[in-house]
N, C-alpha and C positions, 0 to 999 in steps of 0.2 A: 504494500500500500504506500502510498506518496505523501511522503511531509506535509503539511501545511505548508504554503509559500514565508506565515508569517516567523516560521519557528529560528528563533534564536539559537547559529550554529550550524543551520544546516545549507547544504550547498547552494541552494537557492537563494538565499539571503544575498549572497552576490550581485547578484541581479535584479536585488529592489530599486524600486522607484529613488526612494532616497539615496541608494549607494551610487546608481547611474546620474544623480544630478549632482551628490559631491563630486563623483569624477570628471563630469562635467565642466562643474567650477572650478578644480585644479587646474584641467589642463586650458584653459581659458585663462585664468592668475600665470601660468608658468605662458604659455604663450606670450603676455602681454611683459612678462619681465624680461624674457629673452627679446623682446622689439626693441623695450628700455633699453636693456644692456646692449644691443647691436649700436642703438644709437649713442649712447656714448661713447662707448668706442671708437666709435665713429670720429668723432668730436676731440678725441685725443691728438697731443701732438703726434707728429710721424712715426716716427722712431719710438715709441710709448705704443701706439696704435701696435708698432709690427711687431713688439715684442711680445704682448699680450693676446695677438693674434699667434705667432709662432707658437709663443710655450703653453697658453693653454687652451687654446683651440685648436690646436696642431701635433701637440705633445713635441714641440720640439727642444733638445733639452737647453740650456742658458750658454754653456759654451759654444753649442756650435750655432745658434745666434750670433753671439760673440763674432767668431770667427766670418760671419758672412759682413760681417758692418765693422770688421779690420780693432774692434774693442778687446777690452778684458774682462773677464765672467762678471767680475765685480761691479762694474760700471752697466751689464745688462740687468743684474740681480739691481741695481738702486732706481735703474729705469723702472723694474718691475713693477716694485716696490710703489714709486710714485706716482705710475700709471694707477694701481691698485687703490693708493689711497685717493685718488680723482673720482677715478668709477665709483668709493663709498663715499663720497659729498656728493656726488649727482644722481644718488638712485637711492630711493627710501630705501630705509631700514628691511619693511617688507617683502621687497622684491629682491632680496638677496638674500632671503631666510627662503622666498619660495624656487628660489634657482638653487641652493645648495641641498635642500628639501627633495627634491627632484631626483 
């Protein structure tokens, strides 16, 4: 015999009305923070922009950055740094709790 839809635990429950409109609302909150974050990024100076495109959008790692813009690790790692704390003055508190959430 089949569960009740409404029963607490079972596989169906996945698939209520309410858990399909929270997911909903996630990916809607995570969508609109990843457009934020593209856009500051954006917004970044150049070399800020391309390091935090490389290494974490790209996974590539900080010396061989380094190596393509003729620098030293340490000078990409304070770019990072700086870029990083730009992107957290320009983008609420929220939208960086629902992108690392994600």
């Amino acid at each position: 015999m089949a569960r009740p839809f409404s029963t607490v635990g079972s596989a169906d429950c996945r698939h209520s009305p309410e858990v399909l409109l929270e997911r909903r609302e996630r990916r809607r909150a995570f969508r609109k923070a990843a457009s934020l974050t593209r856009e500051a990024i954006a917004e970044l100076p150049e070399l800020y922009r391309i390091v935090v495109e490389d290494h974490l959008l790209n996974s590539r790692a900080l010396p061989a950055i380094a190596a393509d813009w003729g620098l030293f690790p340490g000078q990409v790692e304070v770019m990072l740094r700086l870029a990083l704390e730009r992107l957290r003055e320009q983008m609420p508190a929220e939208m960086i709790e629902t992108l690392v959430a994600s």
